[in-house]
C-alpha positions as CSV (number, residue, x, y, z in Angstrom):
1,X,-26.5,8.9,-17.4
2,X,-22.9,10.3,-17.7
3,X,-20.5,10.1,-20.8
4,X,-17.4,9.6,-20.6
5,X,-14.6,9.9,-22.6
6,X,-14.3,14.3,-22.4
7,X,-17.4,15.1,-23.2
8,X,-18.1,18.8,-23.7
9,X,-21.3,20.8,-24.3
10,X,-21.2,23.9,-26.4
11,X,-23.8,26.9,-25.6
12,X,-24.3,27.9,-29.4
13,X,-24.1,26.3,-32.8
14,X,-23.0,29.2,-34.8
15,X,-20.2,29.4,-36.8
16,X,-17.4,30.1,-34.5
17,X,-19.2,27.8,-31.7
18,X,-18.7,25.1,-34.7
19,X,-14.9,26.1,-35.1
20,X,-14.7,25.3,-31.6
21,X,-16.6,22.2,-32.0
22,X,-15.1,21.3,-35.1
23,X,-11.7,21.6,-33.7
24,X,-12.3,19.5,-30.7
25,X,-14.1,16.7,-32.4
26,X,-11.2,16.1,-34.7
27,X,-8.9,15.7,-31.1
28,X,-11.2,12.9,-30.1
29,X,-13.3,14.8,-27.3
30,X,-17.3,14.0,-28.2
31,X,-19.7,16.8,-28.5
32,X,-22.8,18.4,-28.0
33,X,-24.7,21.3,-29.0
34,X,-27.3,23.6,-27.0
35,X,-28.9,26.1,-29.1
36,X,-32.3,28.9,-29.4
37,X,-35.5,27.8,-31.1
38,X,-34.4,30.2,-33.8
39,X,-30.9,30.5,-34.2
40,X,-30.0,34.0,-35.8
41,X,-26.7,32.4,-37.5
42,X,-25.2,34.6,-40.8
43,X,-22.2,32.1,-41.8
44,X,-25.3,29.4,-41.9
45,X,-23.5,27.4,-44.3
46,X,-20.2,26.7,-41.8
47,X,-22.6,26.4,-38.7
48,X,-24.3,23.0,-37.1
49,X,-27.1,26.0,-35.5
50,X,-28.9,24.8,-39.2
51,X,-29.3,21.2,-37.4
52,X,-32.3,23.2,-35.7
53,X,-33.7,24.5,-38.7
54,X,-33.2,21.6,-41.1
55,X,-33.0,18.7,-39.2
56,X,-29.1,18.0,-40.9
57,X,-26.2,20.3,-40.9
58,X,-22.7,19.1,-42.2
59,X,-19.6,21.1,-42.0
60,X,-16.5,19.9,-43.6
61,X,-17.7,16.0,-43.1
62,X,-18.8,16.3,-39.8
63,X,-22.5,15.8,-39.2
64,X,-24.8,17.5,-36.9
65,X,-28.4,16.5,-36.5
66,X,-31.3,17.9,-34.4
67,X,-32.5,15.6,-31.4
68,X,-35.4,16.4,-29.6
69,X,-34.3,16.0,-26.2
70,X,-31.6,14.6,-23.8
71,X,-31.4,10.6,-24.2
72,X,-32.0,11.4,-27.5
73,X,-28.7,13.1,-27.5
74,X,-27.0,10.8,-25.3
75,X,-27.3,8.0,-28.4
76,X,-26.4,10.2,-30.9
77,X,-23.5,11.2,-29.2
78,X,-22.4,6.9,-28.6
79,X,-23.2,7.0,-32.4
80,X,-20.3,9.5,-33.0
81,X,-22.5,12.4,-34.3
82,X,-23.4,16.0,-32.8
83,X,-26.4,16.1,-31.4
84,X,-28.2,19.9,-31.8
85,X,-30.6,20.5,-28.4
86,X,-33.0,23.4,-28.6
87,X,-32.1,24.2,-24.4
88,X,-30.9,28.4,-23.9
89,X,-31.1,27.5,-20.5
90,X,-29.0,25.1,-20.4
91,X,-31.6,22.5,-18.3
92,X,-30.5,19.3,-20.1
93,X,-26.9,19.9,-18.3
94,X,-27.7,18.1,-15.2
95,X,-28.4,15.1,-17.1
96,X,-25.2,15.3,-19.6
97,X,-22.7,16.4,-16.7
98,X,-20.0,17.0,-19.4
99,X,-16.6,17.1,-18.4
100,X,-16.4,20.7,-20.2
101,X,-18.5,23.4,-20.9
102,X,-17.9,25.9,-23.3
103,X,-20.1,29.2,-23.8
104,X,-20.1,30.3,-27.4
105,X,-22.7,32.4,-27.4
106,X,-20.8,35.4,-27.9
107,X,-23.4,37.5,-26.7
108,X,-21.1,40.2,-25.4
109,X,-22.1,39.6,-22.0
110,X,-22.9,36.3,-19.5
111,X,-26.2,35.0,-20.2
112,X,-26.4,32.8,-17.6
113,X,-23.5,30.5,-17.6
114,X,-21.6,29.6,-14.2
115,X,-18.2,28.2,-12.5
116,X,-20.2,25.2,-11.3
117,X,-21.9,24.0,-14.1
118,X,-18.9,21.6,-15.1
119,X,-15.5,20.8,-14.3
120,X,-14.0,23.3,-16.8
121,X,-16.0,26.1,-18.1
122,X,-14.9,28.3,-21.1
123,X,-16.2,31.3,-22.4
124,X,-15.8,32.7,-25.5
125,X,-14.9,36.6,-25.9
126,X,-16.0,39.8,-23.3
127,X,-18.3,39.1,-20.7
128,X,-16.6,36.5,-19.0
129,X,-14.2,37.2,-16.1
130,X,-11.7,34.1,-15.8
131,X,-11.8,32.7,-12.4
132,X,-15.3,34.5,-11.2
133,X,-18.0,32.7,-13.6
134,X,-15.3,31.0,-15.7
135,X,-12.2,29.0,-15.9
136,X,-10.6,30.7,-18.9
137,X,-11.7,33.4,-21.4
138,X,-10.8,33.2,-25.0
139,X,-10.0,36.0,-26.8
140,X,-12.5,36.7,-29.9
141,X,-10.9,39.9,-31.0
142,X,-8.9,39.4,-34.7
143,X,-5.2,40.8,-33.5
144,X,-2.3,40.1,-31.9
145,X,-4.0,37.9,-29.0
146,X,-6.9,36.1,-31.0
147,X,-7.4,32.7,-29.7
148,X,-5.3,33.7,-26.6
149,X,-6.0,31.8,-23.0
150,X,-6.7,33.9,-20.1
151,X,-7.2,32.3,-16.8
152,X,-7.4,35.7,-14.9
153,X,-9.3,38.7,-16.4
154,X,-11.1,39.1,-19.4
155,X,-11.5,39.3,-23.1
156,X,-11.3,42.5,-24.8
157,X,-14.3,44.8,-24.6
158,X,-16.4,45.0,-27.6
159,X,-14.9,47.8,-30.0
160,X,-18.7,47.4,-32.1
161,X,-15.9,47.3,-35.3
162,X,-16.1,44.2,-37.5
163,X,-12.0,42.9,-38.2
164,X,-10.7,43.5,-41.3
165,X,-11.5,41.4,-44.4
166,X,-9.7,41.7,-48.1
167,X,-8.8,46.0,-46.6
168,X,-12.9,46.3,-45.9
169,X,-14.2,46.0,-42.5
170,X,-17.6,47.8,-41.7
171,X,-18.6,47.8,-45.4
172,X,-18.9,44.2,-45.6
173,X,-21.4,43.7,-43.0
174,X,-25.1,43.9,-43.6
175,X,-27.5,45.5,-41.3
176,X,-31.3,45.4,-40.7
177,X,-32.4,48.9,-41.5
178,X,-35.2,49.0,-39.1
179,X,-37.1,46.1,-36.8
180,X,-39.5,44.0,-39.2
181,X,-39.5,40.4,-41.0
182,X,-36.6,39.7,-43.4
183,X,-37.2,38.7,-46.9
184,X,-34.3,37.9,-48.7
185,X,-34.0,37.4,-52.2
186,X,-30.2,36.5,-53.1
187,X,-28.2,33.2,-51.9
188,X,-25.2,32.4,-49.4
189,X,-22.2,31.8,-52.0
190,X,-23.9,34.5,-54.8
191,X,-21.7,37.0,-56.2
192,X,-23.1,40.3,-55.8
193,X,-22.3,43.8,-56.7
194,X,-22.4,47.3,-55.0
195,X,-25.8,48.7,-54.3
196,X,-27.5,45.2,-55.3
197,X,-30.3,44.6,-53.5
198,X,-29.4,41.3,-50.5
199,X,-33.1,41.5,-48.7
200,X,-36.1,43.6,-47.2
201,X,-37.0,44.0,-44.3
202,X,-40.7,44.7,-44.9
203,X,-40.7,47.7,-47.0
204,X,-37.0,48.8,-46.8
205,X,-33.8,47.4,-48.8
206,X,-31.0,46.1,-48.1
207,X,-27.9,46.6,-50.0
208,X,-24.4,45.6,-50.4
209,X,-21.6,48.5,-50.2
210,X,-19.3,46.4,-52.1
211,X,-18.8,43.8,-54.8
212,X,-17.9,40.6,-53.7
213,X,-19.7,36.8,-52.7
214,X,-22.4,36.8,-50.4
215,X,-20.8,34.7,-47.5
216,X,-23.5,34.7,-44.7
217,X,-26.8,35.9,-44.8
218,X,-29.6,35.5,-41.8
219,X,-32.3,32.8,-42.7
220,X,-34.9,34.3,-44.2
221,X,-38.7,34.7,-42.4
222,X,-37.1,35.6,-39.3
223,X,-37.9,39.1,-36.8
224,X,-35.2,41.5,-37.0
225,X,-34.4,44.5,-34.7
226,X,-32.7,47.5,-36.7
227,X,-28.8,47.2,-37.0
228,X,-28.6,44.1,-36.2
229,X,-26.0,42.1,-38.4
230,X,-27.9,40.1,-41.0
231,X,-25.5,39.3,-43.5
232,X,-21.8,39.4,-44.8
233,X,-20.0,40.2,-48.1
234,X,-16.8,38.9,-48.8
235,X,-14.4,40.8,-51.2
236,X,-12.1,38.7,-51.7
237,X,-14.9,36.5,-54.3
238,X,-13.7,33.2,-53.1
239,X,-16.9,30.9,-53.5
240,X,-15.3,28.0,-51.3
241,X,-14.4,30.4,-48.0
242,X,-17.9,29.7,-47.7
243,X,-18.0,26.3,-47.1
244,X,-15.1,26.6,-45.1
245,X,-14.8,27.1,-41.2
246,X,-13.0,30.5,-40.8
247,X,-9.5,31.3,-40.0
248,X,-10.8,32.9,-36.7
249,X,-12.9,30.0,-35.6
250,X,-10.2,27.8,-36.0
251,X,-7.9,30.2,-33.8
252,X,-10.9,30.2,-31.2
253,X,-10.8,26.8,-31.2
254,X,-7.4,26.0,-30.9
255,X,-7.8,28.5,-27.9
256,X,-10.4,26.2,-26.6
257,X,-8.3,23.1,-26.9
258,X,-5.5,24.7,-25.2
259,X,-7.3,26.0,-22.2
260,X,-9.0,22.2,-21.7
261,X,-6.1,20.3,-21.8
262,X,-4.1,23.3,-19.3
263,X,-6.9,22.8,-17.1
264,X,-6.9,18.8,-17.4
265,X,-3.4,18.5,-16.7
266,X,-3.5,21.4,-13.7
267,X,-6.0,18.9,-12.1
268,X,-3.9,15.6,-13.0
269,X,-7.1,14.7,-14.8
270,X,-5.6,14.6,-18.0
């Protein structure tokens, strides 16, 4: 059962992966989204990756909704919504065969996608090298070359430092103090205040090292391994950034865009 029309499958509904899915909806190419059983999304409130927890996500009027499996996608998809598949494999690709696939992961490394698996394959950030198990990298980096196409080569490596963010950069992310269950007890969008108390992981806080508004935070209930990034505090107190898709997804996804229509019209497919 093939699609036509440009369809393209995304590896990863979180908030950059819907940037890029965002982006290209709005340019008329239909969409799909392949997620984990429990997505580990901060920026939950800009991210279709809550399809898989709530059923609905919407992001600046677009809808995703959680299917339970691949025809069920294929109609919502004809319907004109995102269908959100539970598949970190990937298996449901044979049956899709999109025209594009693009790996938003951003796991810092290749977890599994390859050259073959569609006509024009995308990968988002380091780990991908552009021409061996990809068509085109897109740089993920904030600076000079963010949303930059590279169709030999790679991303930038990791540099482990979050980009810079009203003069702040690492002390506006949130980290898990130690592996455990998360328990949080303040809200995406909440104003909050240096050395207020954002969650637990079982016995030990966690705290914000700034004031400013709560813009992502991990869903609550879910295993954590120490230091890994479970929530974000923005300083420059703007309530409605956080219902907004970021200025670095958009980039990514207008990196995206370029490097499928390049590739469309280097094939005289487009």
């Amino acid at each position: 059962m093939k699609i036509q029309n440009n369809l393209v499958v995304v590896r990863g509904g979180g908030d950059l992966a819907t940037g890029v899915a965002y982006r290209l909806i709005r340019c008329g190419f239909k969409v799909i989204i392949l997620e984990i059983e429990k997505p580990t999304v901060i920026r939950r409130t800009v991210a279709f990756a809550e399809a898989v927890y709530h059923g609905v996500a919407v992001v600046e009027g677009i809808q995703a909704i959680r299917v339970q499996n691949a025809e069920e996608a294929i109609h919502c998809v004809t319907k004109n919504m995102v269908p959100v598949v539970v598949d970190p494999a990937g298996d449901t690709l044979p049956v899709f065969k999109p025209d594009v696939l693009v790996d938003a992961i951003l796991g810092k490394r290749n977890l599994g996608t390859r050259l073959n698996m569609a006509p024009i394959v995308v990968g988002l950030g380091p780990g991908f090298c552009a021409g061996e198990d990809v068509h085109a990298v897109i740089e993920t980096n904030r600076g000079h070359n963010l949303g930059r196409v590279f169709l030999e080569g790679t991303a930038e490596p990791d540099t482990g430092v979050p980009g810079v963010i009203g003069g702040f950069d690492y002390q506006r992310i949130l980290r898990a103090p130690k592996d455990g269950v998360i328990r949080t007890v303040k809200e995406i969008c909440t104003t909050v205040q240096c050395g207020e108390v954002i969650a637990y992981v079982e016995d030990l806080p966690i705290v914000s090292h700034l004031e400013g508004v709560l813009r992502g935070l991990i869903t609550d209930g879910l295993w954590v391994k120490k230091n890994l990034k479970v929530g974000d505090v923005d300083p420059r107190c703007k309530i409605e950034y956080c219902y907004s898709i970021s200025d670095k997804a958009r980039a990514i996804g207008g990196g995206v865009l370029e490097a499928i229509l390049y590739l469309l019209k280097k094939e005289g497919t487009g």
